[in-house]
N, C-alpha and C positions, 0 to 999 in steps of 0.2 A: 083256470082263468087265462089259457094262452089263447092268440090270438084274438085279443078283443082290443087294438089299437088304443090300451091304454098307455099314459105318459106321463100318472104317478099312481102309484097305489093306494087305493081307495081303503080310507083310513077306518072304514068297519072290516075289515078284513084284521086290525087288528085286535078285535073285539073278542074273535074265537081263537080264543087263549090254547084250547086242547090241538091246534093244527101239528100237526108233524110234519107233513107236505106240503109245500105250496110253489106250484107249477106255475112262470109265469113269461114262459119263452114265446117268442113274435111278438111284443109289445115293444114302444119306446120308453119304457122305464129308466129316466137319468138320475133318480135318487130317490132314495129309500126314507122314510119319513122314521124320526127317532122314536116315535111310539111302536114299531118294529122289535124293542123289547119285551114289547106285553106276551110276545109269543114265545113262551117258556120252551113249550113242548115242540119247537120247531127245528128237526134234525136236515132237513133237505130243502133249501131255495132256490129255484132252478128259473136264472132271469137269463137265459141264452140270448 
């Protein structure tokens, strides 16, 4: 999901609970939306 001039993260993304990765460098992303727990399985968030 990098570079796709997002500036929040679009809240189905927290839907797929089994994510372990989620790439999400060259956007403006200024905050992370608190349903961002749903992602249990999530080892690496990369908002460069």
């Amino acid at each position: 999901m990098s570079k796709n001039r997002f500036v929040e993260l679009p809240l189905e993304v927290t839907e797929f609970y089994w994510l372990e990765r989620l790439i999400l460098y060259h956007n403006t992303i200024r905050a992370i939306p608190d349903n961002v727990v749903y992602l249990q399985c999530l080892k690496h968030l990369d908002l460069r």
